[in-house]
C-alpha positions as CSV (number, residue, x, y, z in Angstrom):
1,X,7.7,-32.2,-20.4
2,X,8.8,-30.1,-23.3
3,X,11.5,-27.6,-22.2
4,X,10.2,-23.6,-22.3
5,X,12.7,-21.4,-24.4
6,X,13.6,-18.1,-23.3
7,X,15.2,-16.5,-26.9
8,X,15.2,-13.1,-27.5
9,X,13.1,-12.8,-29.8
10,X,10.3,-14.7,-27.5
11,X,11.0,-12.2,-24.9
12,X,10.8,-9.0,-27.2
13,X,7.2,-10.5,-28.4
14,X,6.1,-11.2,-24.9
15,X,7.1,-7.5,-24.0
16,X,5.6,-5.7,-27.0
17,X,2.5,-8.2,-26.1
18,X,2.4,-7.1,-22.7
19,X,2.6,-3.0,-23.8
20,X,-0.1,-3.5,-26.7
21,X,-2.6,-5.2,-24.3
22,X,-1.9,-2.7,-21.2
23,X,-5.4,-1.0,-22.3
24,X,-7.2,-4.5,-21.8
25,X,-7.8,-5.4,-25.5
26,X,-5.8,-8.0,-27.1
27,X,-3.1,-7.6,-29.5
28,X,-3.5,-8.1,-33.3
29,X,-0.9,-9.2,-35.4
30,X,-1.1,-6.3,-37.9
31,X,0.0,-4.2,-34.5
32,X,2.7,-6.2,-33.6
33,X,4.2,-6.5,-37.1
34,X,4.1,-3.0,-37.0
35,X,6.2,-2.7,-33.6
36,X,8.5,-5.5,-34.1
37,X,9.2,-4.3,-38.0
38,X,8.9,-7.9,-39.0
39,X,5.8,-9.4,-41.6
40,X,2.4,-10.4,-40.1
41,X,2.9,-14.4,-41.0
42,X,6.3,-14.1,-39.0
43,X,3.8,-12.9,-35.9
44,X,1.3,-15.7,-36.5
45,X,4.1,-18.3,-36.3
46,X,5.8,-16.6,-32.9
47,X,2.4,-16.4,-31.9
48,X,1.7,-20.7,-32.6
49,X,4.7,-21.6,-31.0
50,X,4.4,-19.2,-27.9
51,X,0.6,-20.8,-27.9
52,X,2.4,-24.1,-27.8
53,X,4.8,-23.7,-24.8
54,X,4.3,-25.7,-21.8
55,X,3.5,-23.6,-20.1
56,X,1.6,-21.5,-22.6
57,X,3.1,-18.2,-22.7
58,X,-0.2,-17.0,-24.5
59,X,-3.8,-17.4,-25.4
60,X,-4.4,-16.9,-29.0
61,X,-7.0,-17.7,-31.5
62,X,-7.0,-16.5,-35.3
63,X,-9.0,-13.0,-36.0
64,X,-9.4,-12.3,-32.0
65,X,-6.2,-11.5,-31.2
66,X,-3.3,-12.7,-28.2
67,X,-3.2,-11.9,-24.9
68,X,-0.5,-13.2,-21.8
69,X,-1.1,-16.4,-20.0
70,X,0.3,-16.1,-16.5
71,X,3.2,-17.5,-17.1
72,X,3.3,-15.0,-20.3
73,X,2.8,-11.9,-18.4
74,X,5.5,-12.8,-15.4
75,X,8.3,-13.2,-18.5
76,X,7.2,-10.4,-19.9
77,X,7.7,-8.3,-16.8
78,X,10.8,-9.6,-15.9
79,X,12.1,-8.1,-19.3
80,X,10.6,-5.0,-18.8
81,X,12.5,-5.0,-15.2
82,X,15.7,-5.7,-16.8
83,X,15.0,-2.7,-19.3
84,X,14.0,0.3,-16.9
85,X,16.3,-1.2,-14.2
86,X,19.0,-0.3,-16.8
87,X,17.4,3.0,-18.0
88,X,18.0,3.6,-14.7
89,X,21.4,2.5,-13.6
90,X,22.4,3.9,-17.4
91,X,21.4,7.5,-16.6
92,X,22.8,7.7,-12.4
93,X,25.5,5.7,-12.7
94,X,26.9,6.5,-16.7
95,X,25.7,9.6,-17.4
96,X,23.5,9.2,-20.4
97,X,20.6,11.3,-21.1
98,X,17.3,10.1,-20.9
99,X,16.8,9.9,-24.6
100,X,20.1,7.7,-25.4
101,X,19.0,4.5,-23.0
102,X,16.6,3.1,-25.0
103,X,18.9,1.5,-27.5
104,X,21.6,0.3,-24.6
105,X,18.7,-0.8,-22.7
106,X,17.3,-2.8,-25.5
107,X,19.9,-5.0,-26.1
108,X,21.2,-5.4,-22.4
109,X,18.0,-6.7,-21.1
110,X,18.3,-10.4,-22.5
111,X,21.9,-10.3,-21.2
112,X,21.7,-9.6,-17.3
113,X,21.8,-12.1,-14.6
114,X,19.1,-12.1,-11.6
115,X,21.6,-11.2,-9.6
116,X,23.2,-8.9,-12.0
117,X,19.7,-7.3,-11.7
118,X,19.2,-7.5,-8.3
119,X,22.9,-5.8,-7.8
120,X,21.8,-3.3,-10.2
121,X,18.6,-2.7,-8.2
122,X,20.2,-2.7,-4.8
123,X,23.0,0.3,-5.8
124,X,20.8,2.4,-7.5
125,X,18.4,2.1,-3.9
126,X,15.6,-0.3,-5.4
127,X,13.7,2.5,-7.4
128,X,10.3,2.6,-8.2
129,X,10.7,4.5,-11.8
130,X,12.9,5.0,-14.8
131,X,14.5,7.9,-16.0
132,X,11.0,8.8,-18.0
133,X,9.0,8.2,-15.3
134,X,7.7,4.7,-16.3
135,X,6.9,2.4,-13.4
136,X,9.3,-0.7,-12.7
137,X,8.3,-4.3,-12.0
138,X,8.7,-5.2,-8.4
139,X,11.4,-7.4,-7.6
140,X,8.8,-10.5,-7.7
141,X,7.2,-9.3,-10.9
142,X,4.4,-7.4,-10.2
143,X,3.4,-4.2,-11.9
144,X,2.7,-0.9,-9.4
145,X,-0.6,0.5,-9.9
146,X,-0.7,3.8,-12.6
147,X,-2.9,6.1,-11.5
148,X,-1.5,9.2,-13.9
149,X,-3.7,10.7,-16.7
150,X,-2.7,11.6,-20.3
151,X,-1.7,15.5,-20.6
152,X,-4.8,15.9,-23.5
153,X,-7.1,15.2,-20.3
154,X,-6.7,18.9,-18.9
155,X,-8.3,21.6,-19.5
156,X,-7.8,25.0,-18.7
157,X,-7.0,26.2,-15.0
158,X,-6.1,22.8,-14.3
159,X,-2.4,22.1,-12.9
160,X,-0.8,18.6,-12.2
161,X,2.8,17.1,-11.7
162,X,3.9,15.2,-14.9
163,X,4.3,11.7,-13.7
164,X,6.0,9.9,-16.7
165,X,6.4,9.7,-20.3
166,X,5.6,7.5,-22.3
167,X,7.9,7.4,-25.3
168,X,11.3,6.1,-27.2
169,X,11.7,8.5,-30.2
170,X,15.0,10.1,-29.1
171,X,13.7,13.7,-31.3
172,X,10.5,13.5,-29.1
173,X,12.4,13.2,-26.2
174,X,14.8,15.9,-26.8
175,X,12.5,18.1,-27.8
176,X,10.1,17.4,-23.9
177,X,13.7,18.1,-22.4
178,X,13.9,21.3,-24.4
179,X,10.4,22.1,-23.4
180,X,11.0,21.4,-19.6
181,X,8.4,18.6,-20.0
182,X,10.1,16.0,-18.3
183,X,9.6,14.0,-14.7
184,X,8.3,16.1,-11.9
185,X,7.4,18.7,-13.3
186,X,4.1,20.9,-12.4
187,X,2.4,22.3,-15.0
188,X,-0.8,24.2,-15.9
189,X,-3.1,24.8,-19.0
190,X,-4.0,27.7,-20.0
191,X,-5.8,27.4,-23.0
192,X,-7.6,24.7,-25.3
193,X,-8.6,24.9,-28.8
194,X,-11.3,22.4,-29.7
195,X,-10.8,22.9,-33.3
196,X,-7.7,20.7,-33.4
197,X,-6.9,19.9,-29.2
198,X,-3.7,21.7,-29.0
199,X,-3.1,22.6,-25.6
200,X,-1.5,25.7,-24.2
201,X,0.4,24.9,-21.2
202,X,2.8,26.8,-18.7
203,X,5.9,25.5,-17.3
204,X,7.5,28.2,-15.1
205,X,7.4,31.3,-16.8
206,X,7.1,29.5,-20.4
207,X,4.0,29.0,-22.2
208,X,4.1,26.2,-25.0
209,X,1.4,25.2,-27.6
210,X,1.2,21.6,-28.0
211,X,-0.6,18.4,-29.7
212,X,-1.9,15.5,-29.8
213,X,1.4,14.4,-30.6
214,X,2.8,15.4,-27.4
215,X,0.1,15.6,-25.1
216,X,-1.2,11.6,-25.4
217,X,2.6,10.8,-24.9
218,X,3.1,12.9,-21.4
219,X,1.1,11.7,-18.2
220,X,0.5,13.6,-15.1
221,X,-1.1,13.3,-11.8
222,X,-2.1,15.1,-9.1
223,X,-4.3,17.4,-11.4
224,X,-6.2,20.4,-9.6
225,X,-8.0,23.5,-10.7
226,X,-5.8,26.2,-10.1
227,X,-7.9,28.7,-8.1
């Protein structure tokens, strides 16, 4: 049987797989050049070899994109554990903001043990979320259930508790924190210009006029009409 290898640059394509291919649809190369900063024939070789795992780690054929085998999809998870189990412990337990972890995060995640993980997990009270609100693989690789809505979904009079968000730009984050647009948050819409979808949006006694740019990257939940 020919031996599975476990590099990390096979685990930061089976993660950026997983992420692209969230929606349903299947990743393209052209996409995951773009994320991985590397040249489209250097994905379609990855992409071969991860094809040619035993097991396969994915299910690829030319001009229809890749998506995760089983066996795909639990390595890809257990990476993505690592990560916001790190996030995590990075922020309670060092003191980093939320917008420095990515980085650390990044290149610890190959590193860690399981049971440096499960330590990690069992100090920090086996959380369910990361710093920016993203959910965390369960301890036997399944992914919780996301039930939150992207920001650019309200309209006015509707209020809702910002779940997580879904970035790594460190300015993008910084500027959220400045905003107050950060984990747990409740906010409401007060406005909506269909001209260009900027949303006006109160959080305590600040109003802030904001994007696509921001609004598809924040996701709430528990949305209501404000009555």
């Amino acid at each position: 049987m020919k031996k599975q290898t476990s590099t990390q640059s096979t685990q930061d394509y089976l993660k950026h797989i997983y992420e692209l291919t969230e929606c349903g649809q299947p990743a393209y190369t052209n996409d995951l050049a773009r994320e991985l900063k590397v040249k489209p024939a250097s994905v379609t070789g990855m992409i071969q070899k991860l094809a040619n795992e035993n097991p396969a780690l994915v299910e690829y054929q030319k001009h229809q994109g890749v998506t995760l085998t089983v066996a795909g999809k639990k390595a890809a998870l257990e990476v993505i554990r690592h990560h916001r189990l790190l996030e995590t412990w990075l922020v309670q337990t060092l003191g980093y903001s939320w917008d420095e972890v990515h980085e650390e995060a990044e290149r610890l995640e190959h590193v860690i043990s399981e049971d440096f993980e499960r330590r990690i997990a069992t100090a920090l009270g086996h959380p369910t979320r990361d710093p920016h609100g993203e959910l965390i693989p369960t301890a036997d690789l399944k992914m919780p259930v996301d039930e939150s809505a992207p920001l650019s979904s309200l309209r006015p009079n509707q209020v809702a508790i910002i779940q997580r968000v879904s970035a790594q730009d460190v300015n993008l984050l910084r500027h959220l924190n400045e905003l107050g647009l950060v984990p747990n948050v409740q906010i409401e819409v007060t406005a909506y210009s269909s001209f260009d979808n900027n949303l006006t949006v109160k959080v305590g006694r600040k109003s802030h006029v904001l994007g696509m740019s921001v609004t598809t990257k924040v996701f709430v939940a528990g949305k209501h009409v404000n009555t």
